[in-house]
N, C-alpha and C positions, 0 to 999 in steps of 0.2 A: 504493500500500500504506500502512496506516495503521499507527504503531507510537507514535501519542501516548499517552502516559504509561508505557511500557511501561518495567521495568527491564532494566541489561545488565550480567548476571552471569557468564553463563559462554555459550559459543558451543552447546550443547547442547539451551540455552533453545529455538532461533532454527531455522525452517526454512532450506532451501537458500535458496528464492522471497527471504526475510526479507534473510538474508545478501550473497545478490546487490542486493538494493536497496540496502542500504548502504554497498557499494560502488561500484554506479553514481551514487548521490548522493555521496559521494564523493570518484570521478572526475570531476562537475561541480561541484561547489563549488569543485575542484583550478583547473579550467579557467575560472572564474569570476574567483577570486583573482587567475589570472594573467593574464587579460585586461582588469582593471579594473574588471569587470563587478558585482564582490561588492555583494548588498544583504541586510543586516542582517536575519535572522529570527528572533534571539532578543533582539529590542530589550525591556527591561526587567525581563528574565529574570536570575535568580539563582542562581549556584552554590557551593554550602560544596566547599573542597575537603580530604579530609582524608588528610593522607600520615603512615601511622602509618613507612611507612620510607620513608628518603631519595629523590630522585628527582632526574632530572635530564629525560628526554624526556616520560614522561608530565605532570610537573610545567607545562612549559613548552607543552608540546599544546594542555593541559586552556587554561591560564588565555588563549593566543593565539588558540585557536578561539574561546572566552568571547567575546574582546575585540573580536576583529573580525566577529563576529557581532553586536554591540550589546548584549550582557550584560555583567555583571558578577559580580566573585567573591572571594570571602573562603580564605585557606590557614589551615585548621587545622593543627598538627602536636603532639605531645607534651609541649613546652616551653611553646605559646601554648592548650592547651585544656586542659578537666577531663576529657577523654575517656577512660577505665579509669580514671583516680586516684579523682575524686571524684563520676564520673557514669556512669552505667550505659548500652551503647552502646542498650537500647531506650528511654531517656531521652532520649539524645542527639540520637535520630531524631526523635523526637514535636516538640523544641526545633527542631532545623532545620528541619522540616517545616511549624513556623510563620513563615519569614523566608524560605526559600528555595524554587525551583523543581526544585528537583534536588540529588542529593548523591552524592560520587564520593570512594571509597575505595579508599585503597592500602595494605595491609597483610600480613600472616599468614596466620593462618585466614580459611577463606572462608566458617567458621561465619559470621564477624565479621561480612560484607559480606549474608551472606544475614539476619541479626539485623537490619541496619540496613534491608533493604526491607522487612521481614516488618512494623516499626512506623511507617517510614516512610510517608507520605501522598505523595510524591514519587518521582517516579523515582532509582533507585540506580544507579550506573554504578562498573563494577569495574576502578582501576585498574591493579588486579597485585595478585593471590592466591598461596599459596604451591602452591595446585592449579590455575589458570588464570589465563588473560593476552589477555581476547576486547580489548581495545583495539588490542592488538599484534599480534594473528590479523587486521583487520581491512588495518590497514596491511602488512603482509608480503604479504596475498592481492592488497590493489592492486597493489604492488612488482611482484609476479611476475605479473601482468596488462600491465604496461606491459612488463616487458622477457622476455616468453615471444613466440615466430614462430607456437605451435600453440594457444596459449590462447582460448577468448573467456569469457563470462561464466558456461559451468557446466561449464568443462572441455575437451579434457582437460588434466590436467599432472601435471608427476612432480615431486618431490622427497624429500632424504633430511633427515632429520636425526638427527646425530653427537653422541656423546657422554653427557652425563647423563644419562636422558630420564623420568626419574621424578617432576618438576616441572612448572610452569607451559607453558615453553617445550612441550616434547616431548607433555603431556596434550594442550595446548592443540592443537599443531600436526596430533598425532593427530586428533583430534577433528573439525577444522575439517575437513581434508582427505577424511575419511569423511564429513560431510554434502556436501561440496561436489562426490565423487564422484571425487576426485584418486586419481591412485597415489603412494601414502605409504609412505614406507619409514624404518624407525627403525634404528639401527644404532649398537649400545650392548650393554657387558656386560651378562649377563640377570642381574645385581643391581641394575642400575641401568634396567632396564626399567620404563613405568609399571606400575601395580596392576592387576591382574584386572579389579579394577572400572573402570578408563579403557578398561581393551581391552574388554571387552565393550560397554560402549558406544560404541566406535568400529564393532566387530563389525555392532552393532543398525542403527546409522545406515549404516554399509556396504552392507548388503544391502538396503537400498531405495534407495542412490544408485547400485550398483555401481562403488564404490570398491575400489580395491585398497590388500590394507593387509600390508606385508613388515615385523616385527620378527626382526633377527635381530645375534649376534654378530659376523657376520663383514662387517665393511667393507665389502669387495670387489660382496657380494650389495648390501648398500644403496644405495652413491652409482654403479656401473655403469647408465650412461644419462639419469640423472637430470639432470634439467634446470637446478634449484638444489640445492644444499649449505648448509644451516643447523648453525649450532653457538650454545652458548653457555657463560656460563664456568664450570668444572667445580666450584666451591666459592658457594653460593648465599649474598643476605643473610642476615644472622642466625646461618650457622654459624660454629663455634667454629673457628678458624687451625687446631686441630690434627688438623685433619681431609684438610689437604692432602697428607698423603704416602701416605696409603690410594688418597686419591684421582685422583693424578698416577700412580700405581703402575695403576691401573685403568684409565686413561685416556691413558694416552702409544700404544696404538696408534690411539685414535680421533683423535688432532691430525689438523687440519686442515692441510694442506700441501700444494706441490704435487703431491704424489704421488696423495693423496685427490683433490685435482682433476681429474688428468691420466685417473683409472679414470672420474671421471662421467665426461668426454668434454669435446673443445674448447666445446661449446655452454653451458658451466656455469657460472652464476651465483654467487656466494658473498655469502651474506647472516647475517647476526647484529644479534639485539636492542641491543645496546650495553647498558654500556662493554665493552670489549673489551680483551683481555690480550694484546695483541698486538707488545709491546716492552717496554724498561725504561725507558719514560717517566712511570712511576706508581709509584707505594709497593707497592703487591699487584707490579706486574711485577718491579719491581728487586728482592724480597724473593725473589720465587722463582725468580728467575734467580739470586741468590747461592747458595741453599740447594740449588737443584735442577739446575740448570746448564740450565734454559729461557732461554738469554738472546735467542732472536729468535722467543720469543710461547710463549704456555700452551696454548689450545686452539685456536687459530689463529695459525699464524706470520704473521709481516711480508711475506714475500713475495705471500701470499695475500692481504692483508689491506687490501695496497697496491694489488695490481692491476688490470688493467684488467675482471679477471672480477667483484670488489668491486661490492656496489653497497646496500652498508650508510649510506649516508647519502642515497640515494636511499629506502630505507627508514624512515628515522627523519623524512625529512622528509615522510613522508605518514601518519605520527602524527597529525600537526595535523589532516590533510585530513580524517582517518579517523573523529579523537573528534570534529572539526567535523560529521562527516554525524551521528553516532549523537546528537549535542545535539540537530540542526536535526531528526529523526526523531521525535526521543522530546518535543521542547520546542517546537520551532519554529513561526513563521506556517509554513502548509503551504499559503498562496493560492501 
């Protein structure tokens, strides 16, 4: 499958076919890495990296897959560019588009990220929008490929995910799992449901994979059977502190706990994007453990978080794998 020069914006873009291939490339480049075997397909190749918000796993993905691919790359962020202040982002693009091979944005609006392909000469790659997160859909679908007993590469599989769902995580999740033909289940107060507009295209893409797709209120219906349990943390970059006690108020029956576990069934995985709120070993957890008397985790307690059903850092480490396949895809030698 050919997807050279192609941009990666949102996972809506991308057939099922599209999706599986970059997951199976992948899961070889994975098995490459680890067997010594890794040879360079992006030798010479260049990436602008631009984090308009902080990062820590995409940050370190982007520039490790870069590396050991035989590219190279440059971090823009807000303090080291003129980006909004003094240069306009269809500026910005046309500038990188003459130095680089590729450009990868993390920000806000996904207007933003879609402005930057629209002038872009180069592929755009979307490292986390405040409406999608295909980087992270990418790695989470291998995650739960390597540790589901019924999965292969177009299904089937269940999972729920808890909590927010009106953001990247829960859009994105939705979405993928509708082209991919998953049984998806959202399980979130319905103010905190995505938009009409994400359900219906989950709806579209549904009924030509025959995916099953469950939003609803009530817990119990969502993570019952479910093979993984995703969550993520209830107050997003960007928003304002005072928005936590609307929001802990809306969400203390969706925690993740072992109770929510115990309803998926012994078979249940528990996965989240990271960071995670998961103790008072951070400034956000120790705050709101004072104020709110969450002291052993916000959206996912410790007990979960710890255990043996966790497999959140078996996730994060196939970030690398993931935004590695979509580089060597979209940029790569392909002999």
């Amino acid at each position: 499958m050919d997807l050279r020069g192609r941009d990666f914006l949102a996972e809506k873009d991308f057939t099922a076919g599209e999706l599986i291939y970059l997951l199976d490339l992948a899961a070889t480049l994975k098995s490459e890495r680890r067997n010594g075997a890794e040879r360079p397909r992006l030798a010479g190749r260049g990436i602008a990296l631009i984090f308009e918000k902080t990062s820590t796993r995409t940050r370190i993905a982007f520039e490790a897959a870069i590396a050991q691919q035989g590219g190279f790359s440059t971090l823009l962020d807000p303090s080291s560019s003129q980006i909004g202040h003094k240069e306009s982002i269809a500026d910005t693009a046309r500038v990188l588009s003459r130095v680089y091979d590729g450009i990868e944005y993390r920000g806000s609006a996904h207007s933003i990220v879609e402005e930057l392909a629209q002038y872009a000469d180069v592929p755009v790659f979307n490292g986390l929008t405040d409406t999608w997160h295909p980087t992270q859909m990418l790695a989470d679908f291998l995650t739960m490929r390597e540790h589901s007993t019924t999965m292969n590469s177009t299904g089937p599989l269940s999972y729920a995910y808890v909590g927010d769902a009106r953001y990247n995580m829960g859009n994105s999740l939705l979405v993928t799992g509708a082209i991919l033909g998953a049984d998806v289940r959202i399980a979130a107060p319905r103010d905190l449901w995505p938009s009409h507009g994400i359900q219906a295209i989950a709806q579209e893409r549904a009924a030509q994979s025959g995916a099953r797709i469950t939003i609803t209120e009530d817990i119990s219906e969502g993570v019952t059977g479910a093979d993984f349990v995703h969550t993520d943390v209830w107050v997003s970059m960007g928003e304002p502190k005072d928005v936590w006690a609307e929001r802990i108020e809306l969400l203390r029956p969706y925690r993740v706990d072992a109770n929510v576990m115990a309803m998926a069934g012994p078979q249940a995985k528990f996965m989240h994007c990271l960071p995670a709120f998961h103790d008072t070993n951070t400034n956000v957890g120790r705050s709101i453990a004072q104020e709110f008397g969450l002291t052993d985790g916000v959206e996912v307690t410790s007990e979960v978080f710890d255990s043996p059903a966790s497999i959140v850092f078996d996730q994060a480490e196939n970030r690398l794998h993931t935004i590695k396949a979509v580089l060597v895809a979209t940029l790569g030698d392909q002999e």
